[in-house]
N, CA, C, O and CB atoms as a CASP TS submission, in Angstrom:
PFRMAT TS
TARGET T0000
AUTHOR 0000-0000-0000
METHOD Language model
MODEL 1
PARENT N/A
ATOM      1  N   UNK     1     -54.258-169.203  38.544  1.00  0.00           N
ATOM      2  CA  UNK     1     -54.967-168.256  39.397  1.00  0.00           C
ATOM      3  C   UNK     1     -54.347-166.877  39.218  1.00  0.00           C
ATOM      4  O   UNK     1     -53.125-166.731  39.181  1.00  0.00           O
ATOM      5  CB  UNK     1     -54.921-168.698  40.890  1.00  0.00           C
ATOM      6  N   UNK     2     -55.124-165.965  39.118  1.00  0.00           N
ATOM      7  CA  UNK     2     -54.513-164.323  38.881  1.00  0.00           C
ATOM      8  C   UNK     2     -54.093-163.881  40.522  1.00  0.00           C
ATOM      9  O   UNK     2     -54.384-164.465  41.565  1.00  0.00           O
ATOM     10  CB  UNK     2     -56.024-162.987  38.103  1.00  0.00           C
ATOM     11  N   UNK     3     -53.582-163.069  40.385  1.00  0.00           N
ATOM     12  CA  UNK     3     -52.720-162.453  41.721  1.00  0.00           C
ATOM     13  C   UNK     3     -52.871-161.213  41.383  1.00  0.00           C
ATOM     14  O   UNK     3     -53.345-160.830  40.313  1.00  0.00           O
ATOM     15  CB  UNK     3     -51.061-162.826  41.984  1.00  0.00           C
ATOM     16  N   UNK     4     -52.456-160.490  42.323  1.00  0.00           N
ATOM     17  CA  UNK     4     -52.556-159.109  43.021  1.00  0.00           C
ATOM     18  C   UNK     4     -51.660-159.023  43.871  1.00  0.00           C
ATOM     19  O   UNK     4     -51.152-160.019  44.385  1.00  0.00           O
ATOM     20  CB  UNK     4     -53.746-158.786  43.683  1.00  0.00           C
ATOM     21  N   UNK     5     -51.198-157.350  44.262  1.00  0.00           N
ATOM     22  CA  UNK     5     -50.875-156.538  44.840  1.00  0.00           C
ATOM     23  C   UNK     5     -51.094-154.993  44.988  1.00  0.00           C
ATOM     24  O   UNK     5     -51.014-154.247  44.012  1.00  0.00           O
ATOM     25  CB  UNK     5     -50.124-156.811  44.693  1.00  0.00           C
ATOM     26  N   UNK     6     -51.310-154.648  45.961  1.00  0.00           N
ATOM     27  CA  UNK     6     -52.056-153.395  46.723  1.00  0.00           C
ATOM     28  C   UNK     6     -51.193-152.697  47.371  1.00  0.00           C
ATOM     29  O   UNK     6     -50.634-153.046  48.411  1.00  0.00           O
ATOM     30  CB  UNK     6     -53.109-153.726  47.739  1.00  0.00           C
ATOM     31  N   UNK     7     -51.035-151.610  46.747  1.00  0.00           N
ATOM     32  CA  UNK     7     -50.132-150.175  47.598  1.00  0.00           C
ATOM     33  C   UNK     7     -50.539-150.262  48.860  1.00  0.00           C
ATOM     34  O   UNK     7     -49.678-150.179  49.736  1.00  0.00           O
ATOM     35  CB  UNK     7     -50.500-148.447  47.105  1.00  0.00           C
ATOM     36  N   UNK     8     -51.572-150.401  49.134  1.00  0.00           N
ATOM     37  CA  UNK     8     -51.956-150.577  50.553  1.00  0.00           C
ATOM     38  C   UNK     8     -51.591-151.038  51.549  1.00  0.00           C
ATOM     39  O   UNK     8     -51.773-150.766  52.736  1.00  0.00           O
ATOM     40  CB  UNK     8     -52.649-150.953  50.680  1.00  0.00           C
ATOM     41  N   UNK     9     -50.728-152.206  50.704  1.00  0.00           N
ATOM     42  CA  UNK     9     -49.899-152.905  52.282  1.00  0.00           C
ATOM     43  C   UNK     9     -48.904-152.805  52.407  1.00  0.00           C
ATOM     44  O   UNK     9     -48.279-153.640  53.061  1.00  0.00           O
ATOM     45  CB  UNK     9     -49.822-154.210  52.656  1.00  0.00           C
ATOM     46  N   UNK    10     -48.189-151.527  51.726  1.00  0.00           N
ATOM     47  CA  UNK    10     -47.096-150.864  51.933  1.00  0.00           C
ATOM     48  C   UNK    10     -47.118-149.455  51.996  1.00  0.00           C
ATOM     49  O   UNK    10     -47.124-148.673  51.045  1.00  0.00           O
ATOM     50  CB  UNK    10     -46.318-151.206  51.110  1.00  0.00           C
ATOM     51  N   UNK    11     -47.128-149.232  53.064  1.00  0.00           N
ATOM     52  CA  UNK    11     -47.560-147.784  53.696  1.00  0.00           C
ATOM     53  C   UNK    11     -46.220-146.725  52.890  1.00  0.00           C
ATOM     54  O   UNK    11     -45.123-147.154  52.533  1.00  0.00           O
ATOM     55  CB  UNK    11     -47.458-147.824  55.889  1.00  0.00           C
ATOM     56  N   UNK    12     -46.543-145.772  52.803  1.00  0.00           N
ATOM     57  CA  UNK    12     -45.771-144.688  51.948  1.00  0.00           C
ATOM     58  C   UNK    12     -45.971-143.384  51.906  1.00  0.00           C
ATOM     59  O   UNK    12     -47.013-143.074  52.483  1.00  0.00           O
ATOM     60  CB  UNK    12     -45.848-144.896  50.771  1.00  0.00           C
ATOM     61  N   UNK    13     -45.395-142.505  51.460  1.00  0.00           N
ATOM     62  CA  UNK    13     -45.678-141.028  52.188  1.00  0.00           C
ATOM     63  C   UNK    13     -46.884-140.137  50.928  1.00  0.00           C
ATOM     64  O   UNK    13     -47.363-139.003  50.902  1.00  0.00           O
ATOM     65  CB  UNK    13     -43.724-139.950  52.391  1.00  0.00           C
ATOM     66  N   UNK    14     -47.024-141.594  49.832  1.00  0.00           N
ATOM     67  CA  UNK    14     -47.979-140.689  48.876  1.00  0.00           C
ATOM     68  C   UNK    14     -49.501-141.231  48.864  1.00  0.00           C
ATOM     69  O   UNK    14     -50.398-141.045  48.041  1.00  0.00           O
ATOM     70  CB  UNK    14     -47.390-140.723  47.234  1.00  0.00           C
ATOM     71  N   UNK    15     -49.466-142.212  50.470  1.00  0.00           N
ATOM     72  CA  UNK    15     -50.784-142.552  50.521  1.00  0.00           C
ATOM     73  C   UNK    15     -51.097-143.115  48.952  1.00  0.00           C
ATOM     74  O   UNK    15     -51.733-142.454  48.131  1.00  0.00           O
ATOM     75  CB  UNK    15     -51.691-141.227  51.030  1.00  0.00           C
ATOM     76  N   UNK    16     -50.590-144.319  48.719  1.00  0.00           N
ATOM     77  CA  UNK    16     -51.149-144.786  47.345  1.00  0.00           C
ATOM     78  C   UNK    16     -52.325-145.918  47.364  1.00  0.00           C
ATOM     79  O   UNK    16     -52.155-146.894  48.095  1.00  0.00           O
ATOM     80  CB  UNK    16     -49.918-145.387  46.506  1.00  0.00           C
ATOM     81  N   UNK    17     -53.099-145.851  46.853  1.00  0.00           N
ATOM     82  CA  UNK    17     -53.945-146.889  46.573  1.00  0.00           C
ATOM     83  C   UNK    17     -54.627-147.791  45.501  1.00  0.00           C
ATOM     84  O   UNK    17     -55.759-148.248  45.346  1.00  0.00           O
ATOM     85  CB  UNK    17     -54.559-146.574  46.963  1.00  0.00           C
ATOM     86  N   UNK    18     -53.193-147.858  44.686  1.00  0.00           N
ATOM     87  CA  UNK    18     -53.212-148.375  43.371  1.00  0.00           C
ATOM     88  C   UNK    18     -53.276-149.972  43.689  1.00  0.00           C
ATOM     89  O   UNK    18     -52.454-150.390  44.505  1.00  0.00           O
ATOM     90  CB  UNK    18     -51.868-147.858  42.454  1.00  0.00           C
ATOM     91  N   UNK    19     -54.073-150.777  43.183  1.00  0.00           N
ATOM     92  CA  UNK    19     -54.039-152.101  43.331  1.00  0.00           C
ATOM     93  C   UNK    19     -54.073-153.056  41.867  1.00  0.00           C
ATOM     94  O   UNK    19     -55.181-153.207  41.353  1.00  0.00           O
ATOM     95  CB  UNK    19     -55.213-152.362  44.251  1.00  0.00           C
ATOM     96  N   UNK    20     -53.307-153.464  41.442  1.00  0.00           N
ATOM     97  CA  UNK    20     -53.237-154.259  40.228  1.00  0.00           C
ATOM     98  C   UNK    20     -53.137-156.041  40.349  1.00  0.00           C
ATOM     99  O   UNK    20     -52.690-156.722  41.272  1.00  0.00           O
ATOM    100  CB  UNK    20     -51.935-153.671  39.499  1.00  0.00           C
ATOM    101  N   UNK    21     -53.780-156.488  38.944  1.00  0.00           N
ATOM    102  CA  UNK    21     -54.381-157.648  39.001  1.00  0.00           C
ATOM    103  C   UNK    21     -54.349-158.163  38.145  1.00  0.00           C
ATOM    104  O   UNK    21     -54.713-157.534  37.151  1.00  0.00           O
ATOM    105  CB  UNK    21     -55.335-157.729  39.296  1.00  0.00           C
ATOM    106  N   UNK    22     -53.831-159.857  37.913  1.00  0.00           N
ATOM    107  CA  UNK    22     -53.620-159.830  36.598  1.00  0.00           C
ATOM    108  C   UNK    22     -53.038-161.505  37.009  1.00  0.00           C
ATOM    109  O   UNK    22     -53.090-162.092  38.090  1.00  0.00           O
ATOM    110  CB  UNK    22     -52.539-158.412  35.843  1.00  0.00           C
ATOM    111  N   UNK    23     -52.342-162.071  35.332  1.00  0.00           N
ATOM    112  CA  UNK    23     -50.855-162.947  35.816  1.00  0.00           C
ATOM    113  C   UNK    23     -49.789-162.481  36.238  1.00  0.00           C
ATOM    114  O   UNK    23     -49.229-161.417  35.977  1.00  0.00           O
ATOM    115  CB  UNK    23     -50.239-163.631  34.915  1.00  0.00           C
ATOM    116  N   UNK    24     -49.477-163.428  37.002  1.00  0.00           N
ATOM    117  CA  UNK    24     -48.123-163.022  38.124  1.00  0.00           C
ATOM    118  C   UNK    24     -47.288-162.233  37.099  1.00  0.00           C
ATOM    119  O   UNK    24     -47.242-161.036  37.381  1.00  0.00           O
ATOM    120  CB  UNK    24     -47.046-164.573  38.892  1.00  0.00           C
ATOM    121  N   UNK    25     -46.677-162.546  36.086  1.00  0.00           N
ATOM    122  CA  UNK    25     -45.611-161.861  35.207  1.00  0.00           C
ATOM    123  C   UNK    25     -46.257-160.483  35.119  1.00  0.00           C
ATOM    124  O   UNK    25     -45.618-159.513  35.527  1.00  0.00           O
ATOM    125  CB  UNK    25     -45.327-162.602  33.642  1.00  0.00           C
ATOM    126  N   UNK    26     -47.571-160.319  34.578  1.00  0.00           N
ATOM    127  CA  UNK    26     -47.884-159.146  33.803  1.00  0.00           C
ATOM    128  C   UNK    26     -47.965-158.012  35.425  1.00  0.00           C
ATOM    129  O   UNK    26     -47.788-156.794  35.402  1.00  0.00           O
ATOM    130  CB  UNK    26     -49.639-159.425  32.637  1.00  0.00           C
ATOM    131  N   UNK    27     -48.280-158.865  36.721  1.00  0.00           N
ATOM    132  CA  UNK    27     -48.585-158.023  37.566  1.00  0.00           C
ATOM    133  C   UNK    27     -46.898-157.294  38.182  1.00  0.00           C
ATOM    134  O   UNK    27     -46.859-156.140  38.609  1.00  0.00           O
ATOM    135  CB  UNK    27     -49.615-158.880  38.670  1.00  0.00           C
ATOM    136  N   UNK    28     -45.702-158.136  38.126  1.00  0.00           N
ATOM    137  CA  UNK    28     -45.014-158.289  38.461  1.00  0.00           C
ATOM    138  C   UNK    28     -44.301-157.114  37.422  1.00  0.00           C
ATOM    139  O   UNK    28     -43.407-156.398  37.873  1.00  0.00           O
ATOM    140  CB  UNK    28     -44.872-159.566  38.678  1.00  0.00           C
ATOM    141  N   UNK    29     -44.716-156.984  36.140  1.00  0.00           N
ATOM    142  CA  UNK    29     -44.110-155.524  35.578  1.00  0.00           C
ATOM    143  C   UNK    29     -44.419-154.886  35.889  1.00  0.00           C
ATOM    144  O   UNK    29     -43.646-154.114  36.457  1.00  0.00           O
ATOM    145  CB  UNK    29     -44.072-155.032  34.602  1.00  0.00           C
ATOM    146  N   UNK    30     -46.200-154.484  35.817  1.00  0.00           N
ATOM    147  CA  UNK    30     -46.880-153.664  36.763  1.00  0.00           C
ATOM    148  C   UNK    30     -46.703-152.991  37.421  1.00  0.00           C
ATOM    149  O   UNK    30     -46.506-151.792  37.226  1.00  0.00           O
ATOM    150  CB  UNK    30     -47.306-153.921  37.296  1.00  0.00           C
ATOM    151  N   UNK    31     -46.722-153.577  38.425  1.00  0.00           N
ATOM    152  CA  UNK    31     -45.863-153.113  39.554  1.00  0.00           C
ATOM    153  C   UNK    31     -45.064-152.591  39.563  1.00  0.00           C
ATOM    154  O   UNK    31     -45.204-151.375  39.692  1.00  0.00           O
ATOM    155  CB  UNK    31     -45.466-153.653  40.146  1.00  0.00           C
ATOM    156  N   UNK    32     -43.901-153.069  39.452  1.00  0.00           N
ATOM    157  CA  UNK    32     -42.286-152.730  39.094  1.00  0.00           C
ATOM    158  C   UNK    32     -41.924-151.557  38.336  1.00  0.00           C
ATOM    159  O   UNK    32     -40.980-150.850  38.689  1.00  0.00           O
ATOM    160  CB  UNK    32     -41.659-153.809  38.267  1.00  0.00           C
ATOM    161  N   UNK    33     -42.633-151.305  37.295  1.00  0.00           N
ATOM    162  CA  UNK    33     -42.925-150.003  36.391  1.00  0.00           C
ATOM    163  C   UNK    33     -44.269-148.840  37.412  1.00  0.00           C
ATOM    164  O   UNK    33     -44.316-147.642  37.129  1.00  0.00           O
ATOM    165  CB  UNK    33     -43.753-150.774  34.504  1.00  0.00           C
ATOM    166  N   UNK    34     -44.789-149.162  38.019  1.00  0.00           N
ATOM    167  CA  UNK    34     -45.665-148.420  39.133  1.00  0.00           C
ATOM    168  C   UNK    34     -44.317-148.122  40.336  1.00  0.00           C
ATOM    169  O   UNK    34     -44.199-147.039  40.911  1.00  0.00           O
ATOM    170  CB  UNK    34     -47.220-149.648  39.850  1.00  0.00           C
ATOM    171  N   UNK    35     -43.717-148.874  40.478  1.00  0.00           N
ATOM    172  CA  UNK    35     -42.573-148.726  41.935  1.00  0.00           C
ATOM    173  C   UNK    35     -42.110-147.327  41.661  1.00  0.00           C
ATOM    174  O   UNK    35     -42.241-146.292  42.314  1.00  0.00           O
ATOM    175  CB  UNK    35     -40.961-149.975  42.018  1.00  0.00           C
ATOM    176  N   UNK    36     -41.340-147.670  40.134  1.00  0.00           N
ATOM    177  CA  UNK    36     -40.349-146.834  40.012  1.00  0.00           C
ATOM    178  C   UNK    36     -40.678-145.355  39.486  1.00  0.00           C
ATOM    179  O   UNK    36     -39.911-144.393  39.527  1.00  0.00           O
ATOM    180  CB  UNK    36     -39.456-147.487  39.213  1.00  0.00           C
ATOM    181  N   UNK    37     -41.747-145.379  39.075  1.00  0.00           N
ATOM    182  CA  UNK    37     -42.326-144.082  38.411  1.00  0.00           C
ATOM    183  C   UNK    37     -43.205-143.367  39.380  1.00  0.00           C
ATOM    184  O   UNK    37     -43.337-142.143  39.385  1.00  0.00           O
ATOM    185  CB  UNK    37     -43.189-144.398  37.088  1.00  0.00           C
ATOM    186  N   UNK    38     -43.800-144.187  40.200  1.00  0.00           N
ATOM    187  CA  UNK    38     -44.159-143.215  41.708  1.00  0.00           C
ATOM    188  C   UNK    38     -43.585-143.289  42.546  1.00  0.00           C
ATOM    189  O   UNK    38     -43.494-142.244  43.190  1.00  0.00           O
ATOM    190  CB  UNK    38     -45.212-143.303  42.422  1.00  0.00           C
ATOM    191  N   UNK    39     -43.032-144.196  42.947  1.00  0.00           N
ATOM    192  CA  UNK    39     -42.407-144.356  44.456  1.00  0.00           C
ATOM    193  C   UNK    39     -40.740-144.547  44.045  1.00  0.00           C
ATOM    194  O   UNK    39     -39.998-145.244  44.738  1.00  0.00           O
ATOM    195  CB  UNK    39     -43.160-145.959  45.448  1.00  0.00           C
ATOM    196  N   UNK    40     -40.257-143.802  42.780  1.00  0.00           N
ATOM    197  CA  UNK    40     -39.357-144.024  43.209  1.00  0.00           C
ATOM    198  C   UNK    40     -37.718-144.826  43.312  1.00  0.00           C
ATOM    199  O   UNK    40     -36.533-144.504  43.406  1.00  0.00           O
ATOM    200  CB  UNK    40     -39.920-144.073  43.606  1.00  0.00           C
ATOM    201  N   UNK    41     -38.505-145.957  43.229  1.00  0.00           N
ATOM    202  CA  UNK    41     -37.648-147.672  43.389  1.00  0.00           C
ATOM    203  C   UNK    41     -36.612-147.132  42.248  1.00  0.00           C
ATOM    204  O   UNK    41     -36.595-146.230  41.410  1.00  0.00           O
ATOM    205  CB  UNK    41     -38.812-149.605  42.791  1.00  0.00           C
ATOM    206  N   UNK    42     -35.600-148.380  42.763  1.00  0.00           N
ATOM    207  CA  UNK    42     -34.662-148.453  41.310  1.00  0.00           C
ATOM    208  C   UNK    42     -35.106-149.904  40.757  1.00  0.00           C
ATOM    209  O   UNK    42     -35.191-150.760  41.637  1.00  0.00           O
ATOM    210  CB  UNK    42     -32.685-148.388  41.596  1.00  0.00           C
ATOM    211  N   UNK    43     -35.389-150.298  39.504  1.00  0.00           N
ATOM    212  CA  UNK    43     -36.302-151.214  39.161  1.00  0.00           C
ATOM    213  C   UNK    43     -34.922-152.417  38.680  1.00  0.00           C
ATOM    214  O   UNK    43     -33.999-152.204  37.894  1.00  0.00           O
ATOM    215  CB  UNK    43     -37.582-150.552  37.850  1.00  0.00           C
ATOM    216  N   UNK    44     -35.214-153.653  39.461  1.00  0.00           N
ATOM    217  CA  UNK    44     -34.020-154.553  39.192  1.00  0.00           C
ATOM    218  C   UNK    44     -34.461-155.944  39.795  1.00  0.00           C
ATOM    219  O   UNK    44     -35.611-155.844  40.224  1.00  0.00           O
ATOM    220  CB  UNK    44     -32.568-153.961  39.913  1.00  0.00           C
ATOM    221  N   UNK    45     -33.954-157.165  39.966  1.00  0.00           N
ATOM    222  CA  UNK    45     -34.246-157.833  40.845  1.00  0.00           C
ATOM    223  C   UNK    45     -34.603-158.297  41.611  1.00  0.00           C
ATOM    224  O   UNK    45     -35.440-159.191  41.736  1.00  0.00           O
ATOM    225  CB  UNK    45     -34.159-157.909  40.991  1.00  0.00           C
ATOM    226  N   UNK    46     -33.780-157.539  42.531  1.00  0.00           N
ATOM    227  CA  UNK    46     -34.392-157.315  44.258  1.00  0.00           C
ATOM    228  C   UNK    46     -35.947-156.724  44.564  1.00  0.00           C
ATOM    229  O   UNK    46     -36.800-157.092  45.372  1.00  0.00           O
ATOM    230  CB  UNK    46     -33.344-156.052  45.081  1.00  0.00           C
ATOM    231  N   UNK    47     -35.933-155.701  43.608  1.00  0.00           N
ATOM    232  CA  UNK    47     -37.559-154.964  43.683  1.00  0.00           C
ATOM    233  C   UNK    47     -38.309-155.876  42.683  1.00  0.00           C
ATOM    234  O   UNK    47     -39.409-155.359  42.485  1.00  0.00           O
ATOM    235  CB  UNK    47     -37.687-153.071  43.081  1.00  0.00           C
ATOM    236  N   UNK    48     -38.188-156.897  42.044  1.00  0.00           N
ATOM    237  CA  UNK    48     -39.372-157.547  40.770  1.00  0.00           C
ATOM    238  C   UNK    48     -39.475-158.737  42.222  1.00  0.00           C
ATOM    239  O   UNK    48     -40.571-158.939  42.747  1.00  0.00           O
ATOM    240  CB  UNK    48     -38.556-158.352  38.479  1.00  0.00           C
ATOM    241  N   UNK    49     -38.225-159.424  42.724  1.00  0.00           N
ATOM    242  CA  UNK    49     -38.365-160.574  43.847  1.00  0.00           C
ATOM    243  C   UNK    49     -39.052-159.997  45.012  1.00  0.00           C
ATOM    244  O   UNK    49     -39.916-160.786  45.395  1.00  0.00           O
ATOM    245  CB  UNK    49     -36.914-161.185  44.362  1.00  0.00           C
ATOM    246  N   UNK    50     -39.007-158.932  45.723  1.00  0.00           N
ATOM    247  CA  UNK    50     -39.927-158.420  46.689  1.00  0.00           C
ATOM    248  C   UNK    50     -41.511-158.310  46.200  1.00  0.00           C
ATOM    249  O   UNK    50     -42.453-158.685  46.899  1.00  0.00           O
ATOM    250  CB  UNK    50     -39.385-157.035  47.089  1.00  0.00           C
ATOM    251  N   UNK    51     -41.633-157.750  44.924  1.00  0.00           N
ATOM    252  CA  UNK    51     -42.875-157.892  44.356  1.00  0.00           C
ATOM    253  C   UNK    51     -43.990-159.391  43.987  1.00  0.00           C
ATOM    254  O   UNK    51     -45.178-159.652  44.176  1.00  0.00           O
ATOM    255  CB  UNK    51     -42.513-157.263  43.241  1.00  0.00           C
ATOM    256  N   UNK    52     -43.012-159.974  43.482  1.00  0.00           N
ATOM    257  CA  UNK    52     -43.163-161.036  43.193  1.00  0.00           C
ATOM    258  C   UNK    52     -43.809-162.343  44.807  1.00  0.00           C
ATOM    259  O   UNK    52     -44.764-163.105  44.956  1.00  0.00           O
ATOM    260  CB  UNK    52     -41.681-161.184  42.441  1.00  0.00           C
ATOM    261  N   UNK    53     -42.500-161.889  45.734  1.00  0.00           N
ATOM    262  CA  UNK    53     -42.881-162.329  47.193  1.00  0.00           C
ATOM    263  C   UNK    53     -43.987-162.128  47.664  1.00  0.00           C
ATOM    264  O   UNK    53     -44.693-163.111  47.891  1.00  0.00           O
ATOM    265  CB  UNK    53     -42.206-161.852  48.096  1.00  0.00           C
ATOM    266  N   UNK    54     -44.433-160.929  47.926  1.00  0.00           N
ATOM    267  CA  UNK    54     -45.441-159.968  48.111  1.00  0.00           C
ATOM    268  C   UNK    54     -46.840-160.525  47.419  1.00  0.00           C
ATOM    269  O   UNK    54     -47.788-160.398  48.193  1.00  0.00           O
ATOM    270  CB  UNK    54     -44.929-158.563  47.479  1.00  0.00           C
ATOM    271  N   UNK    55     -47.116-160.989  46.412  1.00  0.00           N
ATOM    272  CA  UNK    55     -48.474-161.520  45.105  1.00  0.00           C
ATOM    273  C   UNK    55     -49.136-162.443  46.252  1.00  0.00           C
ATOM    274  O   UNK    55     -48.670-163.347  46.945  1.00  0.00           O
ATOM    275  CB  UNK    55     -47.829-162.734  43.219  1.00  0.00           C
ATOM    276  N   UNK    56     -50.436-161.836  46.167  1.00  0.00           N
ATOM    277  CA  UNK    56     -51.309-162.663  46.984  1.00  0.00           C
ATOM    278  C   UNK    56     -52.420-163.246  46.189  1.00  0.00           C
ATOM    279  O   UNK    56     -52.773-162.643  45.176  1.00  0.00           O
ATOM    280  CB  UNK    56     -51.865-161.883  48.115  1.00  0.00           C
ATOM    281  N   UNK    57     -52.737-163.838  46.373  1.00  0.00           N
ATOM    282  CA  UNK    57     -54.090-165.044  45.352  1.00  0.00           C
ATOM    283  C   UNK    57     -55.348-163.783  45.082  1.00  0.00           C
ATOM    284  O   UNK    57     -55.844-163.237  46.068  1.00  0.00           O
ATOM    285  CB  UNK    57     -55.118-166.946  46.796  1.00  0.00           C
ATOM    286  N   UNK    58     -55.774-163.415  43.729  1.00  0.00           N
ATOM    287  CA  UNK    58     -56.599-162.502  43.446  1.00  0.00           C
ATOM    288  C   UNK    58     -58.088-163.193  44.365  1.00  0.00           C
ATOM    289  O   UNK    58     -58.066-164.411  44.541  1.00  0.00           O
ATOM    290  CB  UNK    58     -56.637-162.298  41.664  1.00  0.00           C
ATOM    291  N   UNK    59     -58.951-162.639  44.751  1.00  0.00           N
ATOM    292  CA  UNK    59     -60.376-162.910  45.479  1.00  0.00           C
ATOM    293  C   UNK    59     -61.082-162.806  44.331  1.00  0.00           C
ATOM    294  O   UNK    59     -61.270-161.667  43.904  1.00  0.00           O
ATOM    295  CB  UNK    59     -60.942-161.867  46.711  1.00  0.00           C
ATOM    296  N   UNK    60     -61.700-164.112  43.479  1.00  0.00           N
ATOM    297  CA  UNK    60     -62.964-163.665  42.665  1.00  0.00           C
ATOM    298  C   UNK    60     -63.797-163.085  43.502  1.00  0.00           C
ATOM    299  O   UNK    60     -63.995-163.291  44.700  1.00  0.00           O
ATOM    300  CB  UNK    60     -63.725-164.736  41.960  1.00  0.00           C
ATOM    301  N   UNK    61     -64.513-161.955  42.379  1.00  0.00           N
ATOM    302  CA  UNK    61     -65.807-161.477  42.544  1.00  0.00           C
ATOM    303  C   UNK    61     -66.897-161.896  41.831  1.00  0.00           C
ATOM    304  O   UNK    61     -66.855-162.040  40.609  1.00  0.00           O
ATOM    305  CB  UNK    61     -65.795-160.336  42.404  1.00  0.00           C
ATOM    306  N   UNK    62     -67.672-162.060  42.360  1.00  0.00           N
ATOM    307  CA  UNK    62     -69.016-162.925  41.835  1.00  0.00           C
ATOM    308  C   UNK    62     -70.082-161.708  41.821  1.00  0.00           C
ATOM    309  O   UNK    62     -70.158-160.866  42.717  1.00  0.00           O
ATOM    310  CB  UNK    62     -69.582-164.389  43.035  1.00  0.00           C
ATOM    311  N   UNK    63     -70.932-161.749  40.611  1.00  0.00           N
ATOM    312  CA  UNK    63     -71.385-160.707  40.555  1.00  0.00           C
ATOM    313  C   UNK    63     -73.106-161.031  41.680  1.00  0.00           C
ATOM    314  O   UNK    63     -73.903-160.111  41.867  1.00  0.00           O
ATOM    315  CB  UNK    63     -71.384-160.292  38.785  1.00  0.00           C
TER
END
């Protein structure tokens, strides 16, 4: 099953609304490379395991 995560459910001062989607690994760089280049993060562990925590089951869309 593909997963996701959404700036959205982590409120932030640049109002982001980047949402990426994918396999867990590929979303989990994603991300992690999105953390640190907008928001910031120092990219390691702790921030790939919070990300990783965070992956919620992607919602097919049916056309």
């Amino acid at each position: 099953m593909r997963k996701m995560t959404d700036c959205r459910d982590f409120p932030s001062e640049t109002h982001c609304t980047l949402a990426i989607s994918g396999e867990e690994d590929e979303v989990v760089r994603a991300a992690s490379e999105h953390a640190v280049s907008v928001h910031g993060h120092t990219d390691g562990p702790e921030l790939r395991k919070m990300i990783r925590d965070s992956l919620k089951d992607e919602i097919p869309q049916h056309a």
